[in-house]
Every structure is written in C-alpha cells, then in structure tokens.
N, C-alpha and C positions, 0 to 999 in steps of 0.2 A: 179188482172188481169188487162190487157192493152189493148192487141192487141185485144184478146175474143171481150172484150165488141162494139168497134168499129167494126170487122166482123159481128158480131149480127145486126146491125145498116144497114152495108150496105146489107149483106144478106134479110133483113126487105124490103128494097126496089121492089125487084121482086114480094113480095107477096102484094105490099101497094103502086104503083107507086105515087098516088096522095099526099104521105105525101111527105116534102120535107127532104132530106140525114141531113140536119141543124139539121129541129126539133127531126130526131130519132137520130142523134149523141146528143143532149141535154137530150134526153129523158132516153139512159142506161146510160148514165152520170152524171143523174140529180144529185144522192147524194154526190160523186163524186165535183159536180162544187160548190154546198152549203157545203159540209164538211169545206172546208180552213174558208170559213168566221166563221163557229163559234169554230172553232181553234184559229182564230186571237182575236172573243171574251172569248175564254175560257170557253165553253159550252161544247168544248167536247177536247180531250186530245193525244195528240200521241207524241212518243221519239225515238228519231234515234237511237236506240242498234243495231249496228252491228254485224254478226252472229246471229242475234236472228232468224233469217228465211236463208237458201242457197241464196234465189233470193232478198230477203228487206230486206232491214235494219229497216224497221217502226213496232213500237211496237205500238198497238193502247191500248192505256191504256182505250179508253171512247169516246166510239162513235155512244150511242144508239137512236140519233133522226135522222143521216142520214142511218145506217148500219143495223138497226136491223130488223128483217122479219115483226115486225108491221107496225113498221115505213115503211117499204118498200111500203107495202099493204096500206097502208094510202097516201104516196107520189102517188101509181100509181092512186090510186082513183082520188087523187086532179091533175094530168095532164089530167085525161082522161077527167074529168069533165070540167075542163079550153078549151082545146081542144075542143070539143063539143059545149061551150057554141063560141067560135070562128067560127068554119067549121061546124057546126049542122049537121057532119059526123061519125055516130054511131059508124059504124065497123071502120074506123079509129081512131077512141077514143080510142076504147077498146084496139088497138095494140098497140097506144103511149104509154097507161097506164102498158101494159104488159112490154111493152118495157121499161120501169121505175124499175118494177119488177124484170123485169131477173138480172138486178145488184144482188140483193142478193143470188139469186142462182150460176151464175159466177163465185162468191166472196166464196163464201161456197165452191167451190170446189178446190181455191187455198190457202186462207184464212186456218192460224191454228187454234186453237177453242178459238177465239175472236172475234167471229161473235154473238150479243146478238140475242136472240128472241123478246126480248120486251125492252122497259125502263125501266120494274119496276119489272125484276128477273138477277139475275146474272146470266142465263144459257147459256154459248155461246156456239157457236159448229164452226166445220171448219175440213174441211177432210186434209190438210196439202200440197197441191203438192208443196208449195212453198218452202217445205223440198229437192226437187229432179229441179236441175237446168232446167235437159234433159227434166226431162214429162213435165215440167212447158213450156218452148220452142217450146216441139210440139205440146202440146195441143193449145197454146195461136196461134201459125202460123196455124195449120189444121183451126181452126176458123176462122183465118181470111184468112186467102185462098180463102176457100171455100166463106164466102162474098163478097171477093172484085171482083171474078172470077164470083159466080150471078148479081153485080152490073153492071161489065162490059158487060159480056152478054145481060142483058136486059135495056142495054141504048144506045146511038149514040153518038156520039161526035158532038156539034154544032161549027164549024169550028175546027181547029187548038188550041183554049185556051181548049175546051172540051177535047181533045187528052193527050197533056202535063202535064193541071190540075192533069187530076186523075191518073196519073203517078206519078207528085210532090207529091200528096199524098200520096202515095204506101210508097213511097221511105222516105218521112217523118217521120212517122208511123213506119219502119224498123228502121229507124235510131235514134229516140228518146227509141224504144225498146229495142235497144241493149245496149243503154248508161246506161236506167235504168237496167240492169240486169250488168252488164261489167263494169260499171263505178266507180268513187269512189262516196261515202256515203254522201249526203245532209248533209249541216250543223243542229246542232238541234238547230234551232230556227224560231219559230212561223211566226214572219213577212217576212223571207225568204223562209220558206217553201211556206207561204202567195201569193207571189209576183211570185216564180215560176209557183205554180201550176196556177195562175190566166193566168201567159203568153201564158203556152201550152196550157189550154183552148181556150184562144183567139184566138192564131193561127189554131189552129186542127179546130174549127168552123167558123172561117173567111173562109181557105181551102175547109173544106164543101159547102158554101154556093157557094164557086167559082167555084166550078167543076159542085157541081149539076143543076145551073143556064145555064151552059154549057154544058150538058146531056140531051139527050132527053130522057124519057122511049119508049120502042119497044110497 
C-alpha cells in the first residue's frame, strides 16, 4: 500500500492538530523509510518477480524486523516513547506510535501472505488485494480521499505557498501512484532500489513539511 498509508497520515491531522503532517508522514512510514537500509545491508531481502502480484512486482523474500506485527508493536512502542520523551505529550505519543502501527495492518490487507507475525516463526499471512488491480485502486484512492479532503478542511492556507503546496502534493502522490501500478518494473538490484526509495522519501517529506508549515489547523 501507498496511497492508504499517507491518507492515514493526513486524515490523523484532524483528530491531532498539534502533531506535525512530517512527523505522521514519518510515522506510517517508519518501516517503510528503515526497510531500504537494511536491504542495502542484507538484513532483510526482496526480488523483483514480475507477475508475482497484479499490482508489484516485489517479492519480499525476508523482511521480519521492519514488516512483521512484533516488530510493528515494538517500532510503535519506540516512537511513541521517543515522542514523549521530546513533547512530554502523552495522547500525542500514543497516536504517533499507533500511527507507526497501522502500516502493518494497511499492509495485511494488500500484502499476499508474506506478512511475518514475529522474527522467530515462519507464519506470514496477507489477505491479497494486490491480486485485483480495480479493489487495489479504490481502496488505496477512498483512503486517501477521504484524508487529504479531512486535512484540507481542517486547515487554512497561510498565503498563496499554503494553497498550491497541498495541491503539489495531491498531484504528486497521484502521480508517483499511477507510475507505480502502470509502470514498468524496477530493476532488481539492491542499491537502485536503495537510491530510489531514499529519493521519494525525501521528496514526499520535504513536501510535508512545506505545506504543513503553510497550513494552519482550524
């Protein structure tokens, strides 16, 4: 999942004005932004098989310290914690940290069953949408619809960069979406994989940080 997890993010907004749009885009994306580095070290393992999913071509052979529901629940622990000991803002802790969370739920519901539960059992699960191009498309756009349409509602635009930002964004987000479902197939190899993923991340939360700096909450 793509679009989901960033809808989540800005939907979170309405109900959490004082976190900033950065730290909860960082936050369902924590494993996500740490996956690539320990691909690049060989800690954990994925292969570009084409057809192996309607919507990816990524085969995740091994990827149970950022992917797996322990792990999950251990990452949201350790943001929520980090968070807090920062903003000594309890109820905000708790949503970063859930917010860290919901990746593996997200994931479970597009994800075929190479979703581990722990490190230390081979039991993975994954309900498949990413079998079915169409549910995959409307589930992943209703999610983020519906957040970007709560973010926008409960913010203002601080002149004209506040306006166009979170439009650039919109349209970003759209556009990297379509590539990756519509596109051709990443090469398989580690440091390009590497180097990609690190870019989008950097853009997607430079973006965040530019819009929401330029947002006011209502």
């Amino acid at each position: 999942m793509f679009l989901g997890h960033y809808g989540l993010a800005l939907g979170v907004k309405k109900a959490a004005p004082q976190i900033s749009l950065l730290t909860l885009f960082v936050a369902v994306e924590f494993v996500d932004i740490l996956w690539p580095f320990l691909l690049l070290f060989n800690v954990e393992q994925v292969k570009v098989t084409p057809g192996i999913t309607v919507v990816t071509p990524f085969d995740f052979v091994h990827y149970p310290y950022t992917h797996s529901l322990l792990m999950g629940i251990v990452w949201g622990l350790l943001a929520a914690v980090v968070y807090w000991f920062f903003k000594k803002d309890a109820k905000s802790a708790v949503i970063v940290g859930l917010a860290v969370l919901s990746h593996w739920f997200l994931d479970l519901v597009v994800h075929i069953a190479d979703l581990p539960l722990t490190p230390f059992t081979n039991v993975k699960v994954g309900m498949g949408l990413w079998n079915s191009l169409e549910g995959t498309v409307i589930l992943e756009l209703i999610i983020f619809a519906i957040g970007a349409y709560l973010y926008y509602k409960n913010t203002k635009a601080i002149g004209n960069k506040g306006k166009w930002g979170f439009w650039l964004l919109i349209a970003f987000f759209l556009l990297i979406d379509s590539y990756n479902m519509f596109g051709p197939p990443p090469e398989n190899s580690i440091p390009m994989l590497f180097v990609s993923f690190a870019v989008l991340q950097l853009i997607v939360l430079s973006l965040a940080h530019f819009v929401d700096k330029n947002r006011a909450s209502l």
